[in-house]
VOVEXTOR-66968 format. One record per residue (C-alpha): x, y, z; residue in three letters. Coordinates in nm, 3 decimals, padded with zeros to 5 digits, always signed. Layout:
N
c1 X&c2 Y&c3 Z&aa ALA
...
//
This chain:
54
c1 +01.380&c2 -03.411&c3 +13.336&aa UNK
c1 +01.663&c2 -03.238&c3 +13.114&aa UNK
c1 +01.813&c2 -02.897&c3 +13.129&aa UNK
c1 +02.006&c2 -02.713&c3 +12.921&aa UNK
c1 +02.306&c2 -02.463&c3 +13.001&aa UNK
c1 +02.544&c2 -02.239&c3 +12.830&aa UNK
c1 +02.924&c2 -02.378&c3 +12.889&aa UNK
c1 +03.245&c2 -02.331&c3 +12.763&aa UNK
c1 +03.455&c2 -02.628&c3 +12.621&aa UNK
c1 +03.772&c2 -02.635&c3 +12.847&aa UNK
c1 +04.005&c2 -02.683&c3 +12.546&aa UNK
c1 +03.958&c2 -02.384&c3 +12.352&aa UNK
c1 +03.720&c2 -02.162&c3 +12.568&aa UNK
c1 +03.475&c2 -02.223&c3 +12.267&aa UNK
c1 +03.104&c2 -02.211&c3 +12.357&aa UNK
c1 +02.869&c2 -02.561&c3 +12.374&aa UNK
c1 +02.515&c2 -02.645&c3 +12.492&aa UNK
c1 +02.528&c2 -02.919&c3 +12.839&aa UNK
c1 +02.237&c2 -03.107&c3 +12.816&aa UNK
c1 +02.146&c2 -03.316&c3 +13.108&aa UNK
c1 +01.889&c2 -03.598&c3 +13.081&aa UNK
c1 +01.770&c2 -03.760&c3 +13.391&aa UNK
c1 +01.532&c2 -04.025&c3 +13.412&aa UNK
c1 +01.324&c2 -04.067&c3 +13.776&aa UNK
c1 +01.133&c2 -04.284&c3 +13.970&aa UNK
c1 +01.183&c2 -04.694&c3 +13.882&aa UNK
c1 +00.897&c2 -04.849&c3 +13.777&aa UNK
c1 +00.629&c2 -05.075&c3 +13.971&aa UNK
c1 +00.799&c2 -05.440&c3 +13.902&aa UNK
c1 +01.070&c2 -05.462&c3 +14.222&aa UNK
c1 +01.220&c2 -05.733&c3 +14.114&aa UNK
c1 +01.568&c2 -05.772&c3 +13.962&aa UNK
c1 +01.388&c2 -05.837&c3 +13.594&aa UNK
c1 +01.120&c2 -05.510&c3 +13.680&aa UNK
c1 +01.428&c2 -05.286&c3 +13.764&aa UNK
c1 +01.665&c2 -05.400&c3 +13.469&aa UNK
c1 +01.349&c2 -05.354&c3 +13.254&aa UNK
c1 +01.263&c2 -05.003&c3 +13.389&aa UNK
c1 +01.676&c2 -04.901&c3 +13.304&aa UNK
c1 +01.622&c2 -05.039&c3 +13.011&aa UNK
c1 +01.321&c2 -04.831&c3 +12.908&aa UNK
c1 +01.486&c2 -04.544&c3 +13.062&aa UNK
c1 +01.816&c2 -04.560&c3 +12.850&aa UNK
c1 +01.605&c2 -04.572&c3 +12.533&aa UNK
c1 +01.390&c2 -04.282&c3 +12.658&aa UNK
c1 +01.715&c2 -04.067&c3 +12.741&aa UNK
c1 +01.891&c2 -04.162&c3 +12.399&aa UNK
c1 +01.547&c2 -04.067&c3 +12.193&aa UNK
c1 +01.516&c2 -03.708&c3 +12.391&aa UNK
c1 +01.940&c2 -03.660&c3 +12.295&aa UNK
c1 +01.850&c2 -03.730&c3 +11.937&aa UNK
c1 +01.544&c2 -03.488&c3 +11.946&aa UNK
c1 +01.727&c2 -03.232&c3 +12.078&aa UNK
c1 +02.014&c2 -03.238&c3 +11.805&aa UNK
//
């Protein structure tokens, strides 16, 4: 999921984008190696969309 918002950066008032990425639902593998695997994959998906979007 992302979204994207108008905001204003607190410092100078100055406009900026907020982009939120969220990745959902961990993967089928429940066990400690599964779930460290699924954040894994996750991280890289959320750092590919970030340098899509910019």
């Amino acid at each position: 999921m992302k979204q994207q918002q108008e905001a204003e950066r607190q410092q100078d008032n100055q406009p900026i984008f907020l982009f939120e990425l969220l990745a959902r639902g961990i993967g089928q593998e429940q066990s400690r190696t599964g779930m460290w695997e699924w954040f894994d994959l996750a991280h890289d998906f959320i750092i590919q969309t970030f340098v899509n979007l910019t």
